[in-house]
N, C-alpha and C positions, 0 to 999 in steps of 0.2 A: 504494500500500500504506500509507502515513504517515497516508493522509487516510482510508483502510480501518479504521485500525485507531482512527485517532481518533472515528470514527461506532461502530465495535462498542464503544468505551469509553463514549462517550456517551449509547447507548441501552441501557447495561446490559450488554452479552451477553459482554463479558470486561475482566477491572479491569485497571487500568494499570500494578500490580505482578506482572502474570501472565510469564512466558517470552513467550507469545503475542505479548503486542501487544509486547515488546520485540522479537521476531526480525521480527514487520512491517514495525516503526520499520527496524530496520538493514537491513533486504531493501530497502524499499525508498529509503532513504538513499544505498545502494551504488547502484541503478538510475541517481539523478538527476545520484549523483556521476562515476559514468560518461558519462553522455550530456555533461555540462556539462565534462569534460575533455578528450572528443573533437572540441568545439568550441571548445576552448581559452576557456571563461569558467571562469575560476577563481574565484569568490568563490562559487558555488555548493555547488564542491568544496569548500568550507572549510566554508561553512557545515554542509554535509551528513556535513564529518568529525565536524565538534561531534556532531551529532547522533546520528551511528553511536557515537562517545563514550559521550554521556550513555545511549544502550541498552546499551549493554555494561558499563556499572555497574549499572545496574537487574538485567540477569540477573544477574550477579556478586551482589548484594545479594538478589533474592529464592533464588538457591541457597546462600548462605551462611545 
């Protein structure tokens, strides 16, 4: 979904201040942060908390 939403940003079809590509981002953030804690690699989890982060200010910022 991350890589989903980075290709529909890239060729136009929705901007990267939209809800959209930010609940993508977090959709699929939560996926990889799940698989990579079920296998006990935590630096992915982290990484992919930043990143569910940094979406959740973007929507917080485009609905404010």
């Amino acid at each position: 979904m991350i890589v989903g939403a980075y290709a529909l940003n890239t060729f136009g079809v929705i901007e990267s201040q939209s809800i959209i590509y930010a609940v993508l981002n977090i959709v699929g953030s939560i996926g990889i942060a799940l698989d990579a804690w079920f296998v006990k690699n935590y630096q992915p989890v982290v990484l992919n908390g930043i990143w569910m982060i940094i979406a959740i200010v973007n929507i917080i910022r485009v609905v404010i």
